[in-house]
N, C-alpha and C positions, 0 to 999 in steps of 0.2 A: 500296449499303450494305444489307446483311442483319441479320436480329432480332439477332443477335449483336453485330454494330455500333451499333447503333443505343442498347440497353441499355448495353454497354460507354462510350459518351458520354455517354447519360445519369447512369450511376456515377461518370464521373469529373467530369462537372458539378456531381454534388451531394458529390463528393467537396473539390474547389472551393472552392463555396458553405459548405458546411457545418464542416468538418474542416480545413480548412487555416488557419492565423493567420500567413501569409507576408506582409510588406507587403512590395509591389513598387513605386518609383517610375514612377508616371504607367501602373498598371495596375490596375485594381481586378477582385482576381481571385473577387468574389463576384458580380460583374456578367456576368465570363468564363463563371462555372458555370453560372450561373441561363442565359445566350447558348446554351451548349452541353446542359443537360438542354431547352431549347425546341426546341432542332433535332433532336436524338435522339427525342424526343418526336410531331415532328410528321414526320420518315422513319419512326419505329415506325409510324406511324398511316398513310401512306401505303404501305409496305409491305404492311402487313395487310391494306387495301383492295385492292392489285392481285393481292395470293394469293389473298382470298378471292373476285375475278372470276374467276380463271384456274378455280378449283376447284368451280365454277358444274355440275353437268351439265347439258347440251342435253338436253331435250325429248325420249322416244325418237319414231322418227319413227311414221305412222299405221300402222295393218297394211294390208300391202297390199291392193289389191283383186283378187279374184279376180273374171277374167270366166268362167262357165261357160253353156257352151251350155246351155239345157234342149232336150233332144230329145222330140219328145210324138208318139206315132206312133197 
């Protein structure tokens, strides 16, 4: 699930929660939203975390060593 999804669930969680006045038998759907903005919420949050490892630069590496002779005559 991508930031896209993940926002997208959260909106219609609190869309849900917030905005809807549906009674549903034997469903309480502001329990549903508040379910579904917590899980969008915590895939945003875990998403961001593995993009922003991935996006990490490496170290560049040391310069190398030059071996030169000294010639001393």
């Amino acid at each position: 699930m991508g930031i896209g999804g993940c926002i997208g669930l959260m909106a219609v969680g609190a869309i849900l929660t917030f905005a809807v006045d549906w009674h549903v038998k034997g469903v309480n759907l502001a329990l549903v939203g508040l379910i579904m903005m917590g899980v969008g919420a915590i895939g945003l949050a875990a998403y961001v975390s593995i993009f922003k490892r991935r996006r990490v630069q490496p170290p560049s590496p040391a310069a190398p060593v030059v071996d030169v002779e000294e010639h001393r005559f």
